[in-house]
mmCIF file of the N, C-alpha and C atoms, coordinates in Angstrom:
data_MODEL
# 
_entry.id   MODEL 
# 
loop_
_atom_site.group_PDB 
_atom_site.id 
_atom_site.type_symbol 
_atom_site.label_atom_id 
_atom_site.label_alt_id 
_atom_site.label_comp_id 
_atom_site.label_asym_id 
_atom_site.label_entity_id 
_atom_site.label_seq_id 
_atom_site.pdbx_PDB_ins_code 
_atom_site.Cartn_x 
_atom_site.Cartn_y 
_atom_site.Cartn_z 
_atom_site.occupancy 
_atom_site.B_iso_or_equiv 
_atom_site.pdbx_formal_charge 
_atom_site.auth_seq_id 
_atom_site.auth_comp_id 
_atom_site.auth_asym_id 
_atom_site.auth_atom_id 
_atom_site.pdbx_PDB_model_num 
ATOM 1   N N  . UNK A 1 1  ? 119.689 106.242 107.026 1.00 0.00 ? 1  UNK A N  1 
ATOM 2   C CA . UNK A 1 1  ? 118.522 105.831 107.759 1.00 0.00 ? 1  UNK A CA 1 
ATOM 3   C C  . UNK A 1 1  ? 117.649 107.058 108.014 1.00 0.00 ? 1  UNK A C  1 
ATOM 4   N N  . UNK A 1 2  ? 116.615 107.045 107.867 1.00 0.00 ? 2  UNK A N  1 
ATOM 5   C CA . UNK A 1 2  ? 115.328 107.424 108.228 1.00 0.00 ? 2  UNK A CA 1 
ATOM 6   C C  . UNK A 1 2  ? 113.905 107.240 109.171 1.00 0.00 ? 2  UNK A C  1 
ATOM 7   N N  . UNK A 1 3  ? 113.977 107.900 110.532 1.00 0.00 ? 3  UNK A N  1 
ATOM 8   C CA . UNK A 1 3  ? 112.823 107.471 111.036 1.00 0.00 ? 3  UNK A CA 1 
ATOM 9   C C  . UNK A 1 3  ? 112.067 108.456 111.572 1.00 0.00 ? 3  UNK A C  1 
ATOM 10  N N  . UNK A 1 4  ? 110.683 108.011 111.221 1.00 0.00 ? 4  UNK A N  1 
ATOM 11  C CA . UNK A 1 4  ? 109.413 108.870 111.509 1.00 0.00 ? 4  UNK A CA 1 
ATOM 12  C C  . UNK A 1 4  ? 109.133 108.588 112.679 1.00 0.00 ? 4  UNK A C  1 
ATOM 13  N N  . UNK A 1 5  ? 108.573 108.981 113.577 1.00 0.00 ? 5  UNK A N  1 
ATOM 14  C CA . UNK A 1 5  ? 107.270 108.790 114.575 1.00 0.00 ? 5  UNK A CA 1 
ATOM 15  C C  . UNK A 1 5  ? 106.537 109.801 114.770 1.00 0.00 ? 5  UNK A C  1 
ATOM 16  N N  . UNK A 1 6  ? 104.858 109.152 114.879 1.00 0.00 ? 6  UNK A N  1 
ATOM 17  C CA . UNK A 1 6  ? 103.950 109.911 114.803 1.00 0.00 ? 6  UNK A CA 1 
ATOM 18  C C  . UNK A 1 6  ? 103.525 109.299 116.371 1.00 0.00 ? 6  UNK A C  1 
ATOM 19  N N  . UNK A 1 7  ? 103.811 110.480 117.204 1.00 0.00 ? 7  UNK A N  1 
ATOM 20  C CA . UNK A 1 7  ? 103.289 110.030 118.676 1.00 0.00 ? 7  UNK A CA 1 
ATOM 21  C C  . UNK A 1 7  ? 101.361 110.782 118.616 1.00 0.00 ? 7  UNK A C  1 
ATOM 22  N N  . UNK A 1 8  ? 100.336 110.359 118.872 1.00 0.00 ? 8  UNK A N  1 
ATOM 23  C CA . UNK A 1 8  ? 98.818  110.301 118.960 1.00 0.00 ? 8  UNK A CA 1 
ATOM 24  C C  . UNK A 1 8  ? 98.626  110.029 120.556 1.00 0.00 ? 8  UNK A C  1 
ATOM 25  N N  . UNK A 1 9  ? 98.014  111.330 121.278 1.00 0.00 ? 9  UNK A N  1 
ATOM 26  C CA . UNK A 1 9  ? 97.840  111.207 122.502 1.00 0.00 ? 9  UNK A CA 1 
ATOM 27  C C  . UNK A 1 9  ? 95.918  111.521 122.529 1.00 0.00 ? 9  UNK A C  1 
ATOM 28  N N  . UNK A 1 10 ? 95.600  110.309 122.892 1.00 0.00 ? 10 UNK A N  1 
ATOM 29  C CA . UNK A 1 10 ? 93.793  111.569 123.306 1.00 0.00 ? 10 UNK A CA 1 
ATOM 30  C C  . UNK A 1 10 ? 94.008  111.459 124.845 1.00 0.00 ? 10 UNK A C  1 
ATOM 31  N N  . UNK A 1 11 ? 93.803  112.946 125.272 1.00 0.00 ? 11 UNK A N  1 
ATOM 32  C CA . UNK A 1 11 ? 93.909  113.294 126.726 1.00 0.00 ? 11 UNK A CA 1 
ATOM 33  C C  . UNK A 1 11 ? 92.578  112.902 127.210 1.00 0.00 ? 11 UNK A C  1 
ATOM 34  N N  . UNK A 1 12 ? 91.480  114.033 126.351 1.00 0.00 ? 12 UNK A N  1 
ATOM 35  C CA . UNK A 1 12 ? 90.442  113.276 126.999 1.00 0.00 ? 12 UNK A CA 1 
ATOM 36  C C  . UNK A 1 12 ? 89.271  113.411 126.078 1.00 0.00 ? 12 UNK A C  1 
ATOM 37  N N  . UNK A 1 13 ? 88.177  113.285 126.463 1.00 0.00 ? 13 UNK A N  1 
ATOM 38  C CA . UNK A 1 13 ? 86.948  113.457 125.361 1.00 0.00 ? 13 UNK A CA 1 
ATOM 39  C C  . UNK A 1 13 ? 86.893  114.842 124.029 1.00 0.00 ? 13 UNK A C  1 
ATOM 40  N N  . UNK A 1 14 ? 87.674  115.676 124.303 1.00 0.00 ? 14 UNK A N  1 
ATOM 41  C CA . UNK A 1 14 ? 88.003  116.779 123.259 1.00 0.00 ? 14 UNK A CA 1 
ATOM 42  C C  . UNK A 1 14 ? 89.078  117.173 123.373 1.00 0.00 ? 14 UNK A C  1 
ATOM 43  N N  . UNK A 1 15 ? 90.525  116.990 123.929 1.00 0.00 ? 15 UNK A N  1 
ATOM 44  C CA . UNK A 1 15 ? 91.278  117.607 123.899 1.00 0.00 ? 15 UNK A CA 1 
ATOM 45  C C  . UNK A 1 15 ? 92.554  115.996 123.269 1.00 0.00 ? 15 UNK A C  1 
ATOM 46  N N  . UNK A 1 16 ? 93.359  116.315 122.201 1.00 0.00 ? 16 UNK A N  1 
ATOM 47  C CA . UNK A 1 16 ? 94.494  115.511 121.919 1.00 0.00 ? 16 UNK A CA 1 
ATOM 48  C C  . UNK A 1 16 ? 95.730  116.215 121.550 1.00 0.00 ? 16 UNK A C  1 
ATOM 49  N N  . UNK A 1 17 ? 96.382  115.422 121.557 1.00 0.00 ? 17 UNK A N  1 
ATOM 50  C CA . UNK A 1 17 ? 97.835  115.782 120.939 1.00 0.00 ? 17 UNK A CA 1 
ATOM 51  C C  . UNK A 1 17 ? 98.098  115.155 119.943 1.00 0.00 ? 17 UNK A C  1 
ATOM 52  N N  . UNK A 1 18 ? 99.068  115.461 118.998 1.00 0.00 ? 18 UNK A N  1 
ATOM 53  C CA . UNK A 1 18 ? 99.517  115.095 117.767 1.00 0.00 ? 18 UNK A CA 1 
ATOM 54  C C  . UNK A 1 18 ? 101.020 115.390 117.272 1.00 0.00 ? 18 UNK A C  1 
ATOM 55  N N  . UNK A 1 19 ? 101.811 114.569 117.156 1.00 0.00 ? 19 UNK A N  1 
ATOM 56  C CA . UNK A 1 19 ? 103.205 114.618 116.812 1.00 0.00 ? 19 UNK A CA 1 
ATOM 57  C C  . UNK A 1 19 ? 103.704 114.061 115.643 1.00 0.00 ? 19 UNK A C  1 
ATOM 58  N N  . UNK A 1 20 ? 105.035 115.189 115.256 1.00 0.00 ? 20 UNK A N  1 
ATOM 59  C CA . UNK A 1 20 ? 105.623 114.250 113.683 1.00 0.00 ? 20 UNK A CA 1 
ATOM 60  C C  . UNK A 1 20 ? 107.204 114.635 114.053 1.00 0.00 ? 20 UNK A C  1 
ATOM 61  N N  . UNK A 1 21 ? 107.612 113.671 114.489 1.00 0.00 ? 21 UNK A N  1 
ATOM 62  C CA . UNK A 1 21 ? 109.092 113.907 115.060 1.00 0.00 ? 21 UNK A CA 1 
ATOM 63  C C  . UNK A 1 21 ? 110.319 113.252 114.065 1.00 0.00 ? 21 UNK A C  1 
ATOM 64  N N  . UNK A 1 22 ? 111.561 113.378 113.203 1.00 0.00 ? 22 UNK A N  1 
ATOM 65  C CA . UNK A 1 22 ? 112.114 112.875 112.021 1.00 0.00 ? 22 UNK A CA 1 
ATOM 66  C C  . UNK A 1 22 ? 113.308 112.807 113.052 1.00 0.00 ? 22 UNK A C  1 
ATOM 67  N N  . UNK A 1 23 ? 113.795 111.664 112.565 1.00 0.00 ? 23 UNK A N  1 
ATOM 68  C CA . UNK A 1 23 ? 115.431 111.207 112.951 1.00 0.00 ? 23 UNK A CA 1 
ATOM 69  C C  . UNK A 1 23 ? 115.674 111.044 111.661 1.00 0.00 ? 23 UNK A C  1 
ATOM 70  N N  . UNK A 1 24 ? 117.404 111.780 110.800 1.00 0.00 ? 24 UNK A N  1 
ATOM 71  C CA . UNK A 1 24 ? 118.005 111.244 110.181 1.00 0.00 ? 24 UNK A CA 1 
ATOM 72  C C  . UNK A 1 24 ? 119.077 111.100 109.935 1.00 0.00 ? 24 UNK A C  1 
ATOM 73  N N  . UNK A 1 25 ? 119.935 109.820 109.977 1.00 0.00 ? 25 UNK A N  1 
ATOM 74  C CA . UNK A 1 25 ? 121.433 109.874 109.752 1.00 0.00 ? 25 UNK A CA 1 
ATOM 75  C C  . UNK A 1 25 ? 121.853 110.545 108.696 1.00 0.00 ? 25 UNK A C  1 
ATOM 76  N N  . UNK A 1 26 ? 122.854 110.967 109.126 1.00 0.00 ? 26 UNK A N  1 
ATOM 77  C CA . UNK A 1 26 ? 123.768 111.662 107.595 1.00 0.00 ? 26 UNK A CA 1 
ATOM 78  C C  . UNK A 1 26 ? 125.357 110.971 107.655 1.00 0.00 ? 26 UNK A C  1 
ATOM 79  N N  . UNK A 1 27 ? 125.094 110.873 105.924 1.00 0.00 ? 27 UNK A N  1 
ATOM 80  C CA . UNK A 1 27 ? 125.083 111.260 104.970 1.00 0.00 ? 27 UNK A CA 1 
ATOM 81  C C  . UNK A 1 27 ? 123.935 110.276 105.133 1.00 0.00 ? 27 UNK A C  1 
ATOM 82  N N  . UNK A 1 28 ? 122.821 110.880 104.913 1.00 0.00 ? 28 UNK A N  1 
ATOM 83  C CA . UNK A 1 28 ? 121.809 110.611 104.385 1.00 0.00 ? 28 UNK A CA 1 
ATOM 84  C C  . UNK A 1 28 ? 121.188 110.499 102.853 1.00 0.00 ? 28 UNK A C  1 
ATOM 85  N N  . UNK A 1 29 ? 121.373 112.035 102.853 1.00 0.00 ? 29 UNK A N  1 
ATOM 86  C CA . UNK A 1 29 ? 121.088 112.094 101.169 1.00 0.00 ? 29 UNK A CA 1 
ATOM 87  C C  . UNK A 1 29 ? 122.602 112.183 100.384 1.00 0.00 ? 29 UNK A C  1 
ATOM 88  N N  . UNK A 1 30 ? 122.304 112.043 99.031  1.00 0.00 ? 30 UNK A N  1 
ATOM 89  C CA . UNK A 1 30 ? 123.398 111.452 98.010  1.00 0.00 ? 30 UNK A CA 1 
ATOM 90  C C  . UNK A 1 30 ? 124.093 112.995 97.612  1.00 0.00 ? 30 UNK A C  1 
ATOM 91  N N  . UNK A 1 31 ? 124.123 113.873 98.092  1.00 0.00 ? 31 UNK A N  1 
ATOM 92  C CA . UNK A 1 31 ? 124.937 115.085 97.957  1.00 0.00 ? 31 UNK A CA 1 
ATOM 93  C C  . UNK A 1 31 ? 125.666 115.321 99.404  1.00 0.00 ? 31 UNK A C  1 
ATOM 94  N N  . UNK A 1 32 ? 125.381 114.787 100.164 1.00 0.00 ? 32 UNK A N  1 
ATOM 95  C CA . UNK A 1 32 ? 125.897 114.853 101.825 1.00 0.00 ? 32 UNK A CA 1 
ATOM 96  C C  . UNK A 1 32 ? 127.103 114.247 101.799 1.00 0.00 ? 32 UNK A C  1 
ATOM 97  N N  . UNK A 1 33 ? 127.192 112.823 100.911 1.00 0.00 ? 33 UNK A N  1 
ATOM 98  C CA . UNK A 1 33 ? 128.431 111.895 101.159 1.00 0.00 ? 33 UNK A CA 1 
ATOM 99  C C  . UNK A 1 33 ? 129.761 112.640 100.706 1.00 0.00 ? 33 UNK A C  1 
ATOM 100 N N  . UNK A 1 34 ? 129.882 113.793 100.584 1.00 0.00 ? 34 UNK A N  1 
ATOM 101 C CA . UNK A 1 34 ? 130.998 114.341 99.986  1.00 0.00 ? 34 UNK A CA 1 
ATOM 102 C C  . UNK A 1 34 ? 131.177 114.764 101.436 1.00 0.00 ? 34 UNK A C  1 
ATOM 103 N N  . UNK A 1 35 ? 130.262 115.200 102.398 1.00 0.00 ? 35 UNK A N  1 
ATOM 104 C CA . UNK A 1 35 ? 130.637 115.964 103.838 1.00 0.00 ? 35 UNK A CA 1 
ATOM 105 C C  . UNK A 1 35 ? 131.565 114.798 104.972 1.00 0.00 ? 35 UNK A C  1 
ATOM 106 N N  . UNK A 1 36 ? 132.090 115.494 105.749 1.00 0.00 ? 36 UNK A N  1 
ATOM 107 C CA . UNK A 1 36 ? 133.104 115.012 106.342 1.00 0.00 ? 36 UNK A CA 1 
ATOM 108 C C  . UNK A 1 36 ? 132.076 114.219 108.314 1.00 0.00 ? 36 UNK A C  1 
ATOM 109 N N  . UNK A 1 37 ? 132.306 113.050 108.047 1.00 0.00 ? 37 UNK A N  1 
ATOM 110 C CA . UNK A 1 37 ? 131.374 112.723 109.766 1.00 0.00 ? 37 UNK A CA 1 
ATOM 111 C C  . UNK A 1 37 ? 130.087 112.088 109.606 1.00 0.00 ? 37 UNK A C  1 
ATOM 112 N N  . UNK A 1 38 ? 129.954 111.253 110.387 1.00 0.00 ? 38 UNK A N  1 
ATOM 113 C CA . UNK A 1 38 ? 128.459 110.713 110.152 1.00 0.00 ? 38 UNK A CA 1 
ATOM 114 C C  . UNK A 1 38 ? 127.523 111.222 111.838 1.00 0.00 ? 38 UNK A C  1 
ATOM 115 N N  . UNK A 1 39 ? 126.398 110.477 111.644 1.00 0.00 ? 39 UNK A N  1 
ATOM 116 C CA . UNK A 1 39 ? 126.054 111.350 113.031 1.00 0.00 ? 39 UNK A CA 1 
ATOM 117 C C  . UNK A 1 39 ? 124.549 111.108 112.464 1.00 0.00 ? 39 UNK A C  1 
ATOM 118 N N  . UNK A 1 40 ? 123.507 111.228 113.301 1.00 0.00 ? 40 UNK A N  1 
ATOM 119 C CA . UNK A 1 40 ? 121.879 111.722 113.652 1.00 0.00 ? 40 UNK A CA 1 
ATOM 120 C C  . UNK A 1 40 ? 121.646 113.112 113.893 1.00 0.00 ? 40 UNK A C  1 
ATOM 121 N N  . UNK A 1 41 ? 120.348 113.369 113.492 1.00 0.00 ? 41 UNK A N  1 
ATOM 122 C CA . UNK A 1 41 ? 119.839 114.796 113.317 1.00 0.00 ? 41 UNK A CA 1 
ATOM 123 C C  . UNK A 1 41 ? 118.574 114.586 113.546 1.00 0.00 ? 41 UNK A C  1 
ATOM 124 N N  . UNK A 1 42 ? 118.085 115.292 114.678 1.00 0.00 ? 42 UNK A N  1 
ATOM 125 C CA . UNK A 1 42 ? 116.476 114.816 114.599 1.00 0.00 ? 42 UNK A CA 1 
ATOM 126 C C  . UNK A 1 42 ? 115.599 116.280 114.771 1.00 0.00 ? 42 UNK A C  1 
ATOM 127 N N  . UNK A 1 43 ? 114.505 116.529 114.609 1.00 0.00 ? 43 UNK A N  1 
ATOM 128 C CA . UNK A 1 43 ? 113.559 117.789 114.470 1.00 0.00 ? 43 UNK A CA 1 
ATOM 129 C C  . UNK A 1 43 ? 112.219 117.405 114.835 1.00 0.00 ? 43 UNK A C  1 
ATOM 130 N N  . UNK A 1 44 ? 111.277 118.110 115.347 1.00 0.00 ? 44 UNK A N  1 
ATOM 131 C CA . UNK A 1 44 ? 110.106 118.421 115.067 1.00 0.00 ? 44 UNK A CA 1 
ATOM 132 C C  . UNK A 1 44 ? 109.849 118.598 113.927 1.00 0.00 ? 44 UNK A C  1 
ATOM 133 N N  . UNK A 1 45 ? 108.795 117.609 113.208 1.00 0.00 ? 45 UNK A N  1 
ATOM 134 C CA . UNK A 1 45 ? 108.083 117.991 111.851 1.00 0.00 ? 45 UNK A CA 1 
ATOM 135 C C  . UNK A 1 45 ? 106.797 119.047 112.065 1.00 0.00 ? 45 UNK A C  1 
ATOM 136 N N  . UNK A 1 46 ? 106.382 118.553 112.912 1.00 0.00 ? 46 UNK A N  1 
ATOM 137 C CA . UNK A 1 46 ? 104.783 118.674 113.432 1.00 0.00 ? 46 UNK A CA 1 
ATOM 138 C C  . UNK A 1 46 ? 104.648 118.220 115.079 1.00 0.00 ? 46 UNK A C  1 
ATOM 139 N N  . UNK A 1 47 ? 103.530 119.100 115.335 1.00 0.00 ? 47 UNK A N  1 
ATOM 140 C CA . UNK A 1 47 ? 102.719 118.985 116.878 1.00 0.00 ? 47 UNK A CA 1 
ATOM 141 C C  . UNK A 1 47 ? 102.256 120.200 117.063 1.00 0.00 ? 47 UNK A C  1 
ATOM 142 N N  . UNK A 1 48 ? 101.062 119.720 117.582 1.00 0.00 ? 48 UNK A N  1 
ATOM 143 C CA . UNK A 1 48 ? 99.668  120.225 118.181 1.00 0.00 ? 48 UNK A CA 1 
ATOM 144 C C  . UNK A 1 48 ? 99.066  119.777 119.072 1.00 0.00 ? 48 UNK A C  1 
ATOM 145 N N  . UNK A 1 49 ? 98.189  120.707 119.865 1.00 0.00 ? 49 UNK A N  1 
ATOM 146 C CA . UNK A 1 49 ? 97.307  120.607 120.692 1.00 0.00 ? 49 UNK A CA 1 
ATOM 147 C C  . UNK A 1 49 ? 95.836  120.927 119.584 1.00 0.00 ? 49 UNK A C  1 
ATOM 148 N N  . UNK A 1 50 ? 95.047  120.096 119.781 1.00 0.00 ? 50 UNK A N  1 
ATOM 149 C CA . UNK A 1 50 ? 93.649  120.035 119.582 1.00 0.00 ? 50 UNK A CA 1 
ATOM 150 C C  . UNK A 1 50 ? 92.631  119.800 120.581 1.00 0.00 ? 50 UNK A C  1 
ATOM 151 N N  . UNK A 1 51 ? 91.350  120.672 119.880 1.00 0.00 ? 51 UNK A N  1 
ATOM 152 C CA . UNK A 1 51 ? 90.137  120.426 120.886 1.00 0.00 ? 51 UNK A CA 1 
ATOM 153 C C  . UNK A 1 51 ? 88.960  120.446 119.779 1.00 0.00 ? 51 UNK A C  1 
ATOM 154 N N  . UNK A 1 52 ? 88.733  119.592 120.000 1.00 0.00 ? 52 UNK A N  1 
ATOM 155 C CA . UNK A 1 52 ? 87.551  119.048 119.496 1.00 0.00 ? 52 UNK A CA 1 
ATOM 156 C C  . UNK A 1 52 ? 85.747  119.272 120.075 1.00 0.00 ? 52 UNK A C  1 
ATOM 157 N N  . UNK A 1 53 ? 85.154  119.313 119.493 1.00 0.00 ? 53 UNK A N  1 
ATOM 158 C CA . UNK A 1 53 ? 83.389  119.186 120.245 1.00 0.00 ? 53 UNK A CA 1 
ATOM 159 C C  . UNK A 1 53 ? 82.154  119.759 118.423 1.00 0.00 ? 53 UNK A C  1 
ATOM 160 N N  . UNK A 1 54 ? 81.799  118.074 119.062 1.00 0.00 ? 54 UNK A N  1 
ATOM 161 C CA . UNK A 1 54 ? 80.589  117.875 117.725 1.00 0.00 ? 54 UNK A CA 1 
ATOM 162 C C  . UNK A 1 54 ? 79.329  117.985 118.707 1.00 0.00 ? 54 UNK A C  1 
ATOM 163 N N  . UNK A 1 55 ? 78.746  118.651 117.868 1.00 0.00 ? 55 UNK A N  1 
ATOM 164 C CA . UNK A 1 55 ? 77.226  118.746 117.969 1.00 0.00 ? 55 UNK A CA 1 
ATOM 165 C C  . UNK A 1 55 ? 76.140  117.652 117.066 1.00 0.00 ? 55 UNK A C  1 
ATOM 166 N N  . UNK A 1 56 ? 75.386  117.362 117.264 1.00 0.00 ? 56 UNK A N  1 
ATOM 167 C CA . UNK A 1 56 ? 74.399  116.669 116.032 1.00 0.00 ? 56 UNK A CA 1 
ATOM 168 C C  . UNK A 1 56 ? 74.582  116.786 114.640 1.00 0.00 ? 56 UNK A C  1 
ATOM 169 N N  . UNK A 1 57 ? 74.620  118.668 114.350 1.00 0.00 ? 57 UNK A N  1 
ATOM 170 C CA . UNK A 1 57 ? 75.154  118.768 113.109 1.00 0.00 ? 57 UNK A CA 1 
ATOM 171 C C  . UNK A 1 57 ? 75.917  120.039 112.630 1.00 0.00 ? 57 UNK A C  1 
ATOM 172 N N  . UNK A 1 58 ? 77.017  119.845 113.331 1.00 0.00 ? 58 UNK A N  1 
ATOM 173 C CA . UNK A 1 58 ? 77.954  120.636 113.561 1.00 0.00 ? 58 UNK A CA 1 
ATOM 174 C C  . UNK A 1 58 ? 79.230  120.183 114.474 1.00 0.00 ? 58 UNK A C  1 
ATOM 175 N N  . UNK A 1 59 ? 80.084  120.847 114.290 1.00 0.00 ? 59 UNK A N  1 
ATOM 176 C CA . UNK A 1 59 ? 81.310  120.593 114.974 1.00 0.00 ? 59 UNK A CA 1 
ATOM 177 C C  . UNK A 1 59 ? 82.201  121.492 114.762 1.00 0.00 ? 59 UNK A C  1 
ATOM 178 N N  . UNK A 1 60 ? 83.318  121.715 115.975 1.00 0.00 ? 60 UNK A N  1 
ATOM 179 C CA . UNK A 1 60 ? 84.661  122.673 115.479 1.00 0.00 ? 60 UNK A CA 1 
ATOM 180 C C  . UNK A 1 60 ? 85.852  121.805 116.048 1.00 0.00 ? 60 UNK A C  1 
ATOM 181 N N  . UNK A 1 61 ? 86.860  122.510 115.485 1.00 0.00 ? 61 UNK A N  1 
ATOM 182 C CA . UNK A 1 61 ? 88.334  122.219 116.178 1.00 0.00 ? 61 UNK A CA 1 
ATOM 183 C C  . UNK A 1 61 ? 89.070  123.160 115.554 1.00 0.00 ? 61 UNK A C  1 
ATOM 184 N N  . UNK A 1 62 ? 89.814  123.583 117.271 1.00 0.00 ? 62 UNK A N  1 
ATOM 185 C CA . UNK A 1 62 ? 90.472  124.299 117.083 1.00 0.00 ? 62 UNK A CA 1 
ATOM 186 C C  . UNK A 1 62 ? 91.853  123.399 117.136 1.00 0.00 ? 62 UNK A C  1 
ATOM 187 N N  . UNK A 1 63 ? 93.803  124.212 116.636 1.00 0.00 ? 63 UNK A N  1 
ATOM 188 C CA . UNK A 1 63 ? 94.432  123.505 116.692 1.00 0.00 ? 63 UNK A CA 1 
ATOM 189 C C  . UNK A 1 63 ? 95.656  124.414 116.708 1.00 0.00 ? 63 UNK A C  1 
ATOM 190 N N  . UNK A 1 64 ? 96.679  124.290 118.001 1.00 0.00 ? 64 UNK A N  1 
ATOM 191 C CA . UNK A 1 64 ? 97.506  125.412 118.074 1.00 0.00 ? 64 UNK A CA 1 
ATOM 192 C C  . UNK A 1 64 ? 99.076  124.763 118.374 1.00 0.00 ? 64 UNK A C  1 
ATOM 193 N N  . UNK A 1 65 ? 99.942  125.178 117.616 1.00 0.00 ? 65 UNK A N  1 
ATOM 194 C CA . UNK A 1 65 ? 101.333 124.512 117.535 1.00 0.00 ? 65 UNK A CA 1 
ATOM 195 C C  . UNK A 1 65 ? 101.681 124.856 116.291 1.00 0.00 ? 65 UNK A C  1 
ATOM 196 N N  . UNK A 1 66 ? 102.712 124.010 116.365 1.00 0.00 ? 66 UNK A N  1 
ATOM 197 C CA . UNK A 1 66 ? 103.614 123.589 115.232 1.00 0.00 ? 66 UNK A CA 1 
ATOM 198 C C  . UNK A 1 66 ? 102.928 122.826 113.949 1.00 0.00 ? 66 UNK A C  1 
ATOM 199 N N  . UNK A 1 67 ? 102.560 123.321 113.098 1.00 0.00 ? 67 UNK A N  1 
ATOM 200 C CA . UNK A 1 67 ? 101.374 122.653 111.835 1.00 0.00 ? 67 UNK A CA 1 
ATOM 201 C C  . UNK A 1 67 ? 102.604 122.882 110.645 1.00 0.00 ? 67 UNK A C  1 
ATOM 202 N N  . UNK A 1 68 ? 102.386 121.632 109.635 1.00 0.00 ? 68 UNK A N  1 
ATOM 203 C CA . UNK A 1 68 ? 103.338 121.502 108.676 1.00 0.00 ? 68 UNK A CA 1 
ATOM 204 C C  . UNK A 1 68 ? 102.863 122.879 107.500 1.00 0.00 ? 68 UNK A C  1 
ATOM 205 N N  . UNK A 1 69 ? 103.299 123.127 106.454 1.00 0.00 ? 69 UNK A N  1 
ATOM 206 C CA . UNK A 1 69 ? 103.021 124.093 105.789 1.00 0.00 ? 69 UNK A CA 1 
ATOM 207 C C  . UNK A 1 69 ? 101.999 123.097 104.899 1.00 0.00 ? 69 UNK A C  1 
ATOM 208 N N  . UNK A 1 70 ? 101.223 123.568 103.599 1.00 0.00 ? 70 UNK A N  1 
ATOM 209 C CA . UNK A 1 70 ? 100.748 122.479 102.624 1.00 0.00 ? 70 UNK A CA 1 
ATOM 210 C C  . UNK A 1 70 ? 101.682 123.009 101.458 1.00 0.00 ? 70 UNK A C  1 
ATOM 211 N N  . UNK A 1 71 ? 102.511 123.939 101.406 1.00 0.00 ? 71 UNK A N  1 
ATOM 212 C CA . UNK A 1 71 ? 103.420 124.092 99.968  1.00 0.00 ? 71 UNK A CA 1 
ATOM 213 C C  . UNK A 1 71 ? 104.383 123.338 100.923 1.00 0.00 ? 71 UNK A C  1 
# 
């Protein structure tokens, strides 16, 4: 078994949160079943704090935490 949750908080007009939290049983994957015990394992994937603010034609955000890699 495998489970995601993506918890999405907006605090308030520019400021949110953002979460990527993984639960997974093992033997999960098909090289594990040789290991001895079953059991859950869960991690932080991802989370951040963001702040946001648009202008007419412009905008920024900044974003500070835990950010996934892109490799």
């Amino acid at each position: 078994m495998r489970l995601m949750l993506y918890p999405t908080w907006k605090l308030s007009d520019h400021w949110m949160f953002y979460g990527a939290y993984q639960t997974v049983s093992h033997p999960y994957y098909y090289s594990q079943f040789e290991m001895q015990g079953h059991g859950l394992r869960g991690n932080l994937v991802q989370g951040y704090l963001s702040y946001t603010k648009v202008w007419n034609d412009a905008s920024v955000q900044v974003k500070v935490g835990q950010l996934s890699s892109a490799f």
